[in-house]
N, C-alpha and C positions, 0 to 999 in steps of 0.2 A: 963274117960272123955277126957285122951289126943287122944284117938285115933278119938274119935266124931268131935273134933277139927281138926284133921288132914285132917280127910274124908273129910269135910267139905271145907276146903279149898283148900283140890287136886280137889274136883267138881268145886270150885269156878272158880279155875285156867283154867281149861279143856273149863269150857264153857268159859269164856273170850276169851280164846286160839281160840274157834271157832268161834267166831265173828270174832275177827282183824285177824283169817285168810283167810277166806272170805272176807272179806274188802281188804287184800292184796292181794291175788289173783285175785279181779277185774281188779287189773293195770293192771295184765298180758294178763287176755283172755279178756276183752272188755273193753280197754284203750281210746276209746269215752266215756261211761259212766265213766269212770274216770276222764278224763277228764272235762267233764260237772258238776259233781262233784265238781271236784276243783275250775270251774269257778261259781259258784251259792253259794257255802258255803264259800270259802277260796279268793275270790274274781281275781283270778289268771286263766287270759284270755290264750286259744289256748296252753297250755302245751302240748307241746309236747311227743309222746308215746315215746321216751327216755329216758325220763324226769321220767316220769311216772314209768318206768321200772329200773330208778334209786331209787327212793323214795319206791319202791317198795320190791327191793331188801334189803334195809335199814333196811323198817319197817318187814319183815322178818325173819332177822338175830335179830333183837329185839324180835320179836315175839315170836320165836325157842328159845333164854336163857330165855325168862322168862316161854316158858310150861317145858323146862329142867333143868331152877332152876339154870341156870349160872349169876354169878355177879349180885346178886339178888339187891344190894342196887340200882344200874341202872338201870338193865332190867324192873325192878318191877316197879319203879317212872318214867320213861320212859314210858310204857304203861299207868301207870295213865292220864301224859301230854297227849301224842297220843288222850287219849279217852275223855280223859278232854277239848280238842280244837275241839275236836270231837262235842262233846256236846253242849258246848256254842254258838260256828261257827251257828248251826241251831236256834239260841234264835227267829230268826220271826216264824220257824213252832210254837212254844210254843205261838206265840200269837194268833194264830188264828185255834184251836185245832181240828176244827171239818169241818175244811175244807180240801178236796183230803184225803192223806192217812198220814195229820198230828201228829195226834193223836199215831200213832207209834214212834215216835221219843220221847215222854214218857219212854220209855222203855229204854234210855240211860241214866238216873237219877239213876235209881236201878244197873245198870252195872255201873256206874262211884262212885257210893259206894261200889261196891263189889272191883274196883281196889283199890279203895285208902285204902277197910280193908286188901286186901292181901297185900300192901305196907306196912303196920303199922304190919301186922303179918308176914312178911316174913322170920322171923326166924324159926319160928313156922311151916312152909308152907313147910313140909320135907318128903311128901309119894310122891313115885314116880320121886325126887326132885335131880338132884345130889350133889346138894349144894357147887357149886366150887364158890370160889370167887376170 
């Protein structure tokens, strides 16, 4: 069973990993859409693509300890937050679901429960894992 467990949440982890790295690599290659981004969900006009490739850099090095399993009690609840402000930030697509291409922002309910079970199991969360803390 432990190893079903394990599986389980090295995939969990992997696909997390590939969202908020995509997400963090927009800053880099197209830092308008980041930008526009930041100004529509986070309320934060004209950020600047330094700016941008600061925040970037951040969520990164966060990103990198928690697919390799460093400092797991922060990288881990740090990406929950990340994805957690993530989420909320778009509460008007949720109200009106069937309009443009709202209805996909759905799809951050099910990933903001996968972070916050890999937070609560991150001990647990040890294939692949290097587990430094």
């Amino acid at each position: 069973m432990s190893n079903k467990v394990e599986l389980s949440l090295f995939l969990l982890r992997i696909s997390v990993f590939l969202v908020l790295f995509m997400w963090t690599l927009d800053k880099f290659i197209n830092p308008g859409h980041a930008a526009a981004v930041w100004a529509n969900f986070y309320f934060m006009k004209d950020m600047q693509a330094t700016v941008l490739y600061v925040i970037g850099a951040v969520q990164m090095t966060i990103i990198l300890c928690f697919l390799l399993g460093i400092k797991k009690n922060i990288s881990y609840l740090l990406v929950f937050l990340m994805h957690a402000v993530s989420t909320l930030s778009s509460y008007h697509q949720y109200l009106n679901p069937y309009e443009g291409v709202h209805l996909l922002f759905f799809a951050a309910w099910p990933m903001l429960a996968a972070c916050y079970a890999l937070y609560l199991l991150r001990r647990s969360d040890t294939m692949l894992s290097l587990n430094i803390k």
